[in-house]
C-alpha positions in Angstrom: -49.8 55.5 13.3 -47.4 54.4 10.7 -44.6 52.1 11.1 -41.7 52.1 8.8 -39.2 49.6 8.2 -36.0 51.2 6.8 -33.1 49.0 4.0 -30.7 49.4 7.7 -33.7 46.9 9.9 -34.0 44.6 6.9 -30.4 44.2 6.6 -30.3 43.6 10.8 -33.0 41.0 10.2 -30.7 39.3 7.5 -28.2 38.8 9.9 -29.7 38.0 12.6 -31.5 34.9 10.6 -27.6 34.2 9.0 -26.1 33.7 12.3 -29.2 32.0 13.7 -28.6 29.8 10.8 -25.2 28.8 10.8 -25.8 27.1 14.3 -28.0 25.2 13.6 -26.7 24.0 10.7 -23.4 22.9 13.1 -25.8 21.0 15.2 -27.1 19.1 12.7 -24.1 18.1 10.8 -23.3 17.2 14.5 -26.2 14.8 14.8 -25.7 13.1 11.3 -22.0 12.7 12.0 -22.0 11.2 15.8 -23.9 7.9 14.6 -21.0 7.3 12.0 -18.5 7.7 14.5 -19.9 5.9 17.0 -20.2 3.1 14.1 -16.9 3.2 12.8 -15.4 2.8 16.4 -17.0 -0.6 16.9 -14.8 -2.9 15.4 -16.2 -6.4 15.5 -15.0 -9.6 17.0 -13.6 -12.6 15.5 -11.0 -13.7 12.3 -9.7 -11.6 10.2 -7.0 -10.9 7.5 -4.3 -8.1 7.0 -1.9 -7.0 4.3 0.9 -4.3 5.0 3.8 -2.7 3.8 6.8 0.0 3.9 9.6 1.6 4.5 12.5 -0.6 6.4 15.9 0.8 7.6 18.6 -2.2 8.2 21.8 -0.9 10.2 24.9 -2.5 9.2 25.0 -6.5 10.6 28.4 -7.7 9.0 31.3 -8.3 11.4 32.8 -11.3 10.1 36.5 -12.2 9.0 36.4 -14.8 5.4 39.6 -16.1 4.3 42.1 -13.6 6.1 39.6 -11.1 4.6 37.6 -9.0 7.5 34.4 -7.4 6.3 32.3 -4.8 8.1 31.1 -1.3 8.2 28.1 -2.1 6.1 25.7 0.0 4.9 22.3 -0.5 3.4 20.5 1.8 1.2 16.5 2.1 2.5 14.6 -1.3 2.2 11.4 -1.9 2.1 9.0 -4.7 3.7 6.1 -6.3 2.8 3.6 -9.1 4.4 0.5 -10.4 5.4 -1.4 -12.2 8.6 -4.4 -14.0 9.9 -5.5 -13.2 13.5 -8.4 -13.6 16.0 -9.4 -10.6 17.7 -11.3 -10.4 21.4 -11.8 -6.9 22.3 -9.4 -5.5 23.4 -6.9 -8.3 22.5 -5.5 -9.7 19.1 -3.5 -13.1 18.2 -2.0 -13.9 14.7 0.4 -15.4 12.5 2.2 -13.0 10.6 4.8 -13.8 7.6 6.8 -10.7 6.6 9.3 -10.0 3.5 11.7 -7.3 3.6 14.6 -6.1 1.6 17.6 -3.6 1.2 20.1 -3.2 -1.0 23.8 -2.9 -0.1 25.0 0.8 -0.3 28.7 0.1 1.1 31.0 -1.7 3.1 34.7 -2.1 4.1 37.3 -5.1 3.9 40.2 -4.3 6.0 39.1 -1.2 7.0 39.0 -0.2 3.1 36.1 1.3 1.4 35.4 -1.1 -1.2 33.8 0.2 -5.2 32.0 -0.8 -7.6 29.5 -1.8 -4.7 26.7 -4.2 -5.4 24.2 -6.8 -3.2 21.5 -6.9 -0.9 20.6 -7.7 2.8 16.7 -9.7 2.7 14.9 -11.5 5.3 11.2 -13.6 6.0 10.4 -13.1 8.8 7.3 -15.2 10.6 5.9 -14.6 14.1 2.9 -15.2 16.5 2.2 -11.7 18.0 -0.3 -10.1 20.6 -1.6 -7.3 20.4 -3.8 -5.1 22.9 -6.3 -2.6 21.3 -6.7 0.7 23.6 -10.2 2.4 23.5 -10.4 5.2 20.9 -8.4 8.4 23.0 -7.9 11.0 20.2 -11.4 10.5 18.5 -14.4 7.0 18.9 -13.0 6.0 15.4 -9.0 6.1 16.3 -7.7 3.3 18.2 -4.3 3.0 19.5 -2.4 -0.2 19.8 0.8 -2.4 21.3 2.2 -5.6 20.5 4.8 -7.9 20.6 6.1 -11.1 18.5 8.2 -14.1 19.1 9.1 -16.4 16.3 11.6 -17.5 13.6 13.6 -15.5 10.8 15.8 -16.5 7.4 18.3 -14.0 6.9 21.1 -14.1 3.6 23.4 -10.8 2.9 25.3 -10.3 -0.3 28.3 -8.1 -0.5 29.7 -7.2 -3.9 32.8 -5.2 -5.0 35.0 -4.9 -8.2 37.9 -2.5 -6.2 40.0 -0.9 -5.5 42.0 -4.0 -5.4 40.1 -7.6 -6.1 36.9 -8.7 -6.5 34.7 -9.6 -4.1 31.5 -12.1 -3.7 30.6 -12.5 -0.3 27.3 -14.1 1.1 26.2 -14.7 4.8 22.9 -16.6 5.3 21.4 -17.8 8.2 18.5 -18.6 10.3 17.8 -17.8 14.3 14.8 -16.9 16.8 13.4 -13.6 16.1 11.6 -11.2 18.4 9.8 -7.7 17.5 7.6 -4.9 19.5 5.4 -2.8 17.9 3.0 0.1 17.9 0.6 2.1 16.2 -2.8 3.5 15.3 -6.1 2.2 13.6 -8.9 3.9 12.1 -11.9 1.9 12.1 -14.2 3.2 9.4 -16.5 0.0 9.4 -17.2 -2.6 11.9 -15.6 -5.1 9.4 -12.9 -2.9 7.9 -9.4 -0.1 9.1 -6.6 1.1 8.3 -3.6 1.6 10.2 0.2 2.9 10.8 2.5 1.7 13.1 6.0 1.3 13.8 8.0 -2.1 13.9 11.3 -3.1 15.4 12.4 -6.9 14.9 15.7 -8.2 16.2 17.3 -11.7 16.1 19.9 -13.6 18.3 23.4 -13.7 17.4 23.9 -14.8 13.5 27.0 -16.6 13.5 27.7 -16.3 9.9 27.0 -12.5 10.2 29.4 -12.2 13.3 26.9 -10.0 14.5 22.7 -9.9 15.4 20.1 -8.9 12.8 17.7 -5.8 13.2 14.9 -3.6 11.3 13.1 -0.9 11.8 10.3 -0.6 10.0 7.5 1.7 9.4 4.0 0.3 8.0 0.7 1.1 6.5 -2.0 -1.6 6.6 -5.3 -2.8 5.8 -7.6 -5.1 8.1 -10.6 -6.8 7.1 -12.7 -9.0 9.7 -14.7 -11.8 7.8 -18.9 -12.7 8.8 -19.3 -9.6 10.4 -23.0 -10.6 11.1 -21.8 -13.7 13.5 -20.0 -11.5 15.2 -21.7 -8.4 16.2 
């Protein structure tokens, strides 16, 4: 009896073994992959540093009357903020001292109700607060880690208006200091026990500024990096 194997049952048996294959191969890029991610969403207890920046939008804060001369309907061109903290975290909660920079430049404003040329000067702040934060447990994937917070502390805030027309010229500068308050959330990616990255939103808002006529706010969007020092006390 002869048995004959034809180019059409080789070719079967070539794909057969391809899609046994490719399985498998899932599976185990599966296994290698779950102990990584499993890693990466244990962030550890404990001090720790972070640096951040962005973008920062500054509505108009100006309502203010100077020598007969009423200024408002300020506008800022986008700002941008910058800062740093030192924190304790105890899973799922985090405390820290944060001291934040931010800036925008002065796109236009009005004296009188006139729109004022030759436009020049800025609107900055520091900003420093003692938030809390409260970590939730990775929902979208082990390694991404929603958060809240919120922030209670003290701010300096100055704003320069410059003009050259249509009529005089103008220098005017409000400066100030008053208790500042912020809430803020976001998301971090812990790729190492000891280090993330994250991206949150900010929005800080002070008391009524009495040189300002008016309160100080920001929104801000950020993008961060977190490292936790002696990871091997804390594990």
């Amino acid at each position: 009896m002869k048995i004959c194997i034809t180019d059409k049952d080789l070719s079967n048996k070539d794909v057969s073994q391809k899609r046994l294959i490719h399985p498998v191969k899932k599976i185990m890029l599966g296994v290698l992959l779950t102990p990584c991610l499993a890693y990466s969403a244990t962030p550890i207890d404990g001090w720790y540093s972070h640096a951040f920046g962005g973008y920062a939008y500054i509505p108009g804060n100006i309502s203010k009357t100077n020598n007969s001369l009423t200024y408002n309907h300020v506008v800022y061109e986008s700002g941008f903020d910058a800062g740093g903290a030192i924190g304790f975290k105890s899973n799922p909660m985090r405390y820290e001292g944060e001291i934040t920079y931010l800036k925008g430049n002065t796109e236009k404003f009005r004296i009188d109700n006139v729109q004022q040329t030759g436009v020049g000067g800025y609107n900055q702040a520091i900003l420093g607060l003692m938030n809390v934060y409260y970590d939730f447990p990775g929902l979208l994937a082990p390694s991404l880690q929603p958060y809240i917070g919120a922030g209670l502390g003290y701010g300096w805030i100055q704003s320069i208006l410059n003009a050259t027309g249509p009529s005089l010229q103008t220098h005017f500068v409000a400066e100030s200091s008053a208790f500042a308050y912020q809430g803020t959330a976001g998301i971090s990616f812990n790729f190492a026990e000891n280090y993330s990255l994250n991206v949150g939103y900010r929005y800080v808002g002070t008391n009524h500024l009495f040189a300002f006529g008016n309160n100080f706010q920001v929104q801000m969007a950020t993008v961060g990096a977190t490292y936790r020092f002696n990871e091997n006390n804390y594990k």
